[in-house]
C-alpha positions, -999 to 999 in steps of 0.1 A, spaced: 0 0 0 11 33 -7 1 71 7 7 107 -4 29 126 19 18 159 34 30 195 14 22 179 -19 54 163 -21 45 126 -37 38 93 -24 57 66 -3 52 30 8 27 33 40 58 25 63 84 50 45 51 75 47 45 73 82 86 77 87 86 109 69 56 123 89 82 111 122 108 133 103 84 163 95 81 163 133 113 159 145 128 186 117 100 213 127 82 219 95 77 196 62 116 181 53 125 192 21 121 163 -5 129 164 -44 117 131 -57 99 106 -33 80 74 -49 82 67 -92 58 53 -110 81 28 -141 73 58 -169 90 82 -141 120 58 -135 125 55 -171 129 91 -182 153 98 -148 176 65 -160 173 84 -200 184 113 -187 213 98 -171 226 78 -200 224 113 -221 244 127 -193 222 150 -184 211 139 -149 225 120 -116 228 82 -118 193 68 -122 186 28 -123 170 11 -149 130 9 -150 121 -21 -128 154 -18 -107 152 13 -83 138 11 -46 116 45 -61 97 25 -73 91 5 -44 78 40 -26 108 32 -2 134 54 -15 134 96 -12 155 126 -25 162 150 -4 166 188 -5 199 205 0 186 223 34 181 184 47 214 176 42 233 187 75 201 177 95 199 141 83 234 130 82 265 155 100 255 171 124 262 149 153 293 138 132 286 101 133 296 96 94 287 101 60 256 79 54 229 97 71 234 90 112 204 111 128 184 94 94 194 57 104 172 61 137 144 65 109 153 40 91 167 59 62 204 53 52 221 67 25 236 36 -3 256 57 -24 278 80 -9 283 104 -41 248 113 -37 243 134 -3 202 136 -13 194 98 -18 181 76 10 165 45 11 139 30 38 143 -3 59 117 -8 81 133 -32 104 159 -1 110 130 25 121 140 33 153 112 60 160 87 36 151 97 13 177 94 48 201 67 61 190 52 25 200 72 21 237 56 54 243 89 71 244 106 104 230 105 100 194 140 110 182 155 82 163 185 82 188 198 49 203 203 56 234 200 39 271 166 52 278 157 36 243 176 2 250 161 -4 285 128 6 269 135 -25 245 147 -49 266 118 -47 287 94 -51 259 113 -78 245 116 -94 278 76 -92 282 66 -102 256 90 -137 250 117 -120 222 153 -122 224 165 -99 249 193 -75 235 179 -41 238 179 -39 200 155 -30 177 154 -56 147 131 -76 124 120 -98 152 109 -69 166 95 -53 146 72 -82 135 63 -85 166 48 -49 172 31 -51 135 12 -79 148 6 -65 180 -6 -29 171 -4 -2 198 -8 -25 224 29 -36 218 40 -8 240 45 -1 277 33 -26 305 -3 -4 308 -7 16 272 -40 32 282 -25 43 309 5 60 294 -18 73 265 -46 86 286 -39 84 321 -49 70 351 -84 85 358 -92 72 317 -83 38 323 -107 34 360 -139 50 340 -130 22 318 -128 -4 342 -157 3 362 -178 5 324 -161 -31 310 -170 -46 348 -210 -34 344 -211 -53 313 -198 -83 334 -159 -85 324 -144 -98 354 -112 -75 355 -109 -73 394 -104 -41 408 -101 -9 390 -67 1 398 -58 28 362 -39 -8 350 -50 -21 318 -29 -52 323 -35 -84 305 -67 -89 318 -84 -55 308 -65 -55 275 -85 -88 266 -119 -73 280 -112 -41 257 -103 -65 225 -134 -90 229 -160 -53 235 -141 -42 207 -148 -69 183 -181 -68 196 -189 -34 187 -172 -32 152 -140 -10 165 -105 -18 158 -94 -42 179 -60 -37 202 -66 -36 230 -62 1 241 -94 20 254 -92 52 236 -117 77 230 -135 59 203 -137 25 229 -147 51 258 -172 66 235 -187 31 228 -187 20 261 -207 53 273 -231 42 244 -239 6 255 -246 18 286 -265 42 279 -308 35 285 -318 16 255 -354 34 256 -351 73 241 -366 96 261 -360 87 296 -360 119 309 -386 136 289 -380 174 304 -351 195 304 -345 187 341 -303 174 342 -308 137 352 -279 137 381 -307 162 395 -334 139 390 -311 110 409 -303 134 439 -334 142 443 -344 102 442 -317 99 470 -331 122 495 -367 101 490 -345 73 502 -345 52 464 -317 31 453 -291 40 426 -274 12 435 -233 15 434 -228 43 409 -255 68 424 -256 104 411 -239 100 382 -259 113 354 -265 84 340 -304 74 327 -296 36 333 -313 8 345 -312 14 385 -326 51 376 -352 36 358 -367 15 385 -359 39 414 -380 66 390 -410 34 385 -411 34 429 -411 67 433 -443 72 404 -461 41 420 -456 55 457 -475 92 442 -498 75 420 -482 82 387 -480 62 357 -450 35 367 -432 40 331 -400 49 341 -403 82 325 -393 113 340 -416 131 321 -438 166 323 -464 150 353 -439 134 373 -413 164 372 -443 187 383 -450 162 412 -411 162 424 -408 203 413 -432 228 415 -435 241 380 -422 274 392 -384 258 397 -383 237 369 -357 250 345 -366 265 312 -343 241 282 -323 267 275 -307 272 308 -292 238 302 -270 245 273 -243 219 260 -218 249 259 -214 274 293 -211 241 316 -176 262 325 -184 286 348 -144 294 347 -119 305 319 -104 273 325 -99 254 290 -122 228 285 -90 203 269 -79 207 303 -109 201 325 -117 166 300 -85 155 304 -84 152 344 -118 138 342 -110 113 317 -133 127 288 -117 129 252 -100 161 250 -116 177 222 -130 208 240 -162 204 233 -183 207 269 -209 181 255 -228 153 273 -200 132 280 -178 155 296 -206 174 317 -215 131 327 -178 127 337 -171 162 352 -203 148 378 -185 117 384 -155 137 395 -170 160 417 -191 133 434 -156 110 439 -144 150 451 -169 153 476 -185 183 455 -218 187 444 -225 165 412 -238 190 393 -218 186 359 -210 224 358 -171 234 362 -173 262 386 -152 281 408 -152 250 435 -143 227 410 -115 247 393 -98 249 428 -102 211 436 -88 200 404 -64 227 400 -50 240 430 -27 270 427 -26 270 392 -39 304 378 -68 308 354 -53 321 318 -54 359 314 -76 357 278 -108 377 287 -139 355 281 -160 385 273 -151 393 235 -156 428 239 -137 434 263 -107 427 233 -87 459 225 -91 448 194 -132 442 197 -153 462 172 -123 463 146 -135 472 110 -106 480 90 -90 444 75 -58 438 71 -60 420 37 -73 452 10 -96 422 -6 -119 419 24 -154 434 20 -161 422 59 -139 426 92 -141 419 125 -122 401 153 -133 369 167 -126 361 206 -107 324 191 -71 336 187 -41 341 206 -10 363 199 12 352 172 46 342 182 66 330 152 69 341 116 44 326 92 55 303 68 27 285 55 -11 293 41 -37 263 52 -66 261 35 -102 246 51 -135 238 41 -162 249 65 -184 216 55 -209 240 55 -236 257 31 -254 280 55 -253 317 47 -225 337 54 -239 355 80 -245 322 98 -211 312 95 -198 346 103 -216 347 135 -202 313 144 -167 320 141 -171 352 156 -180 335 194 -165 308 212 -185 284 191 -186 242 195 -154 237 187 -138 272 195 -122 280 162 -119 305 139 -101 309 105 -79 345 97 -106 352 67 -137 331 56 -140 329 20 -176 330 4 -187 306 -23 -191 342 -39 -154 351 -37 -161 377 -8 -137 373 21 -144 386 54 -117 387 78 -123 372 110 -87 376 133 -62 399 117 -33 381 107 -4 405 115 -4 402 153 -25 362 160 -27 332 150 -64 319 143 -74 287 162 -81 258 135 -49 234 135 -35 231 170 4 244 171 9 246 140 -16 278 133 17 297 151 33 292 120 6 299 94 -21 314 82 -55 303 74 -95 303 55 -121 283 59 -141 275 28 -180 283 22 -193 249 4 -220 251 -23 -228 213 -19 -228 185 9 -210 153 11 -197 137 -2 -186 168 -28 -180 195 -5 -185 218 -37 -159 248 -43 -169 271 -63 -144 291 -91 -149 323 -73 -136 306 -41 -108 295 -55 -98 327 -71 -104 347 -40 -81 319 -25 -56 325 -50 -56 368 -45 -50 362 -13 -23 333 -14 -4 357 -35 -9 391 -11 -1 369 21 28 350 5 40 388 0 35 400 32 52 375 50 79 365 25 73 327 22 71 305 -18 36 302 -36 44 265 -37 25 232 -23 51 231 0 42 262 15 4 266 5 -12 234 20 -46 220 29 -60 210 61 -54 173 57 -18 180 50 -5 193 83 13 171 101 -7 151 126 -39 159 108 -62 130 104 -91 145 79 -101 147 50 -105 188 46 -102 206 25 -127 182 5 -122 165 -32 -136 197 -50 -106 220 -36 -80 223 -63 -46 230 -43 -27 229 -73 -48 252 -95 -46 274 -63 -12 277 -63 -10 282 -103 -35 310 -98 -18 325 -73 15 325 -89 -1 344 -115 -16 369 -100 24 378 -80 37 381 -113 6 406 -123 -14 383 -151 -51 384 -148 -72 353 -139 -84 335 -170 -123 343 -179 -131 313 -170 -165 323 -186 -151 334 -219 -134 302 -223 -164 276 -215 -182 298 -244 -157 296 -266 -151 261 -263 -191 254 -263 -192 278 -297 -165 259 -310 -188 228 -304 -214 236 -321 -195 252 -349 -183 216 -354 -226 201 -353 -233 225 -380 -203 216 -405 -211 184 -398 -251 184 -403 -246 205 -440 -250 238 -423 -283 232 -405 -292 252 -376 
């Protein structure tokens, strides 16, 4: 199998792929490649160009490891990094803990892959530093996984190895890889889900050992998930699903169920072990069928408008849209941070889940179970650790109310709350689709609060070819790619269709272009698909955004264009001519008819 490399800069073998993206990381940015994988056409005009002397020494069609997708090319700037600058020799030293060596020494660019050489695999697997260096830490780490797991113990990484961790997936790591992935408070909401389905795990100590790894793989296979073994977020997410009441509609009103189960508990009804824990399950249920038998209700189980206004006078029962998904945190605090001392998935969304788990930590706190991250909370979970200095109030922003953009092109300008201050140079333009075909307006006022997701894009483009701004680009980054938005700048695309198109229009990807070539200006960086990248492209990105209808390349033609001056083709004109052209030919053929 074979996948393209991020930065538009070919294809590799899956392995020799996923040992770039290692490099990308280690190096800082995307590694400078000039030829990666070959198709035999490719091979044979680099091994004609040799024999006429007018290129390096090329193999044969059919011979080279290019072919293969297991061989790269590297770019000058590589050079030092891959192979001299520890000084440990001429054929590529830091490379060889990537499993890249150089074969020919009269070629400083060419490397070829060996998997059973990949150091940083076999890190990135222990759980580790990735670095490609053999060192102690990285030889004990071995030894103990070799000794574990029945291998010849020599602190070496080879193809026993190696097969050995292929076979075994992730799970081929560390003594507990749950708990080195996700921590300790992750792995006990595991255990105490696997053990009400009935696994018999023994006690919930934050140790997926042997016997919770084989609990996770059997749910997994059960449940259609890839199966190794390590409770992640998808097995946590599944797990919260099973368990969750199989009848919709347990709690018909907008009253928060943990209330509901506290309020069950002071009547003196059974949760049994888990109590308040926001949960609708099956002990909820029948403590909810005693309490409407004992007032004469309808014994359904359903917490529904009657029995609410029997347990809560009508006057105190909350209106729905005091219980939003989003403003569970009363504090600044980052929501990332909050989900990952609960044990939710970090993805800073303050949804069901996390509320459900945030209750289950403030009950094992001795707090009230409430769901809502307030002030007590913050200082329980984070004692002496000061709140972040961002106002949550967007007008309170200097910059709040801002109408002039920095881009000329924009028709619209404003500056959204998701941003923080820019701190290195920009050196790369990332391009998104907002999988979205709501008005601009709509999308506009979503980027311009701290939305689901809390992002926002330097300028949206409209399927139109207007582009608002939406956080200057001079002085902060925009929130869409993690990190690397320090380092780049950034639009999110309006759609004119839904999946599985994603339609772009022309005038998107000419307003694209414009400002490709202003920004590559401004900040002095190549109109090049190294440099001018989508989504899916930046390293560590799993999706598929920008979409199939985005065309980077013609992008990046466009935009080199417009620096040198030229005009956009009339894309219009042309489709005419070409249609007049067309029918020109009908006529001739039909005698002339019209």
């Amino acid at each position: 199998m074979t996948k393209y490399v991020a930065g538009g800069r070919g294809w590799l073998s899956d392995a020799a792929a996923e040992s770039l993206g290692r490099i990308d990381s280690a190096f800082g940015s995307l590694i400078p490649t000039t030829s990666l994988g070959r198709t035999w056409a490719e091979q044979n005009t680099a091994y004609q160009l040799y024999k006429s002397g007018r290129g390096p020494l090329a193999l044969p069609p059919g011979q080279s490891v290019h072919e293969a997708g297991n061989a790269a090319d590297y770019g000058n700037r590589a050079w030092a990094w891959l192979g001299s600058q520890h000084g440990l020799g001429w054929n590529g030293a830091r490379a060889n803990g990537f499993g890249w060596r150089r074969t020919v020494s009269s070629e400083q660019w060419h490397y070829e892959y060996d998997k059973n050489r990949d150091l940083a695999y076999a890190q990135q697997m222990l759980g580790i530093t990735v670095d490609g260096i053999d060192g102690p830490r990285t030889q004990a780490a071995l030894r103990a996984y070799q000794e574990r797991n029945g291998l010849t113990v020599d602190g070496k990484f080879g193809g026993q190895t190696r097969g050995h961790m292929d076979a075994h997936g992730a799970s081929a790591g560390g003594q507990w890889p749950a708990r080195e992935k996700y921590g300790h408070d992750h792995v006990v909401a595991v255990q105490d889900r696997l053990k009400r389905l009935g696994y018999d795990i023994g006690e919930s100590d934050g140790k997926d050992g042997p016997k919770t790894q084989a609990a996770v793989r059997d749910f997994q296979s059960k449940n259609g998930l890839d199966v190794d073994g390590i409770a992640g977020p998808a097995t946590s997410n599944k797990l919260d699903e099973v368990l969750a009441p199989k009848v919709v509609g347990r709690n018909a009103t907008a009253r928060q169920t943990v209330e509901i189960q506290k309020f069950l508990a002071t009547k003196g009804y059974s949760l049994g072990q888990y109590g308040a824990d926001g949960d609708y399950g099956a002990d909820t249920t029948a403590a909810v069928i005693a309490y409407q038998k004992a007032e004469g209700l309808n014994p359904d189980g359903i917490w529904g408008e009657l029995t609410d206004a029997r347990a809560f006078p009508p006057a105190t029962t909350p209106p729905i849209e005091e219980w939003p998904v989003n403003g569970r945190n009363a504090t600044t605090r980052p929501t990332a941070d909050i989900q990952r001392l609960v044990g939710a998935d970090p993805d800073s969304v303050y949804g069901p889940d996390t509320s459900r788990k945030v209750a289950a930590w403030q009950q094992a706190n001795g707090l009230d179970p409430d769901g809502i991250w307030g002030p007590a909370s913050d200082a329980k979970g984070f004692p002496g650790v000061a709140l972040p200095d961002a106002p949550a109030d967007p007008t309170a922003d200097p910059l709040y109310g801002k109408k002039t953009p920095t881009y000329p092109g924009a028709s619209w300008a404003d500056v959204s709350p998701n941003k923080s201050v820019r701190t290195e140079d920009v050196d790369y333009f990332v391009i998104h689709h907002a999988a979205d075909t709501s008005t601009l307006t709509a999308q506009r006022r979503r980027f311009m609060t701290a939305n689901d997701r809390n992002v926002s894009p330097n300028w949206l483009i409209g399927a139109d070819g207007s582009v608002s701004e939406i956080v200057p680009p001079d002085d902060y980054r925009a929130w869409t790619t993690g990190a690397f938005d320090h380092k780049a700048v950034t639009v999110e695309t309006q759609n004119t269709s839904g999946d599985p198109a994603w339609g772009i229009s022309e005038a998107s990807h000419e307003a694209i272009a414009r400002l490709v070539a202003w920004a590559a200006e401004r900040y002095d960086f190549p109109i090049d698909r190294t440099h001018v990248i989508g989504h899916r492209e930046v390293p560590g990105q799993a999706t598929a955004c920008p979409g199939p209808s985005m065309n980077l390349d013609r992008i990046v033609e466009l935009a080199q264009d417009y620096a040198k001056g030229e005009p956009a083709p009339d894309t219009v004109a042309v489709e005419r001519s070409w249609l007049q052209s067309v029918l020109d030919r009908l006529k001739h053929l039909l005698g002339g008819a019209q």
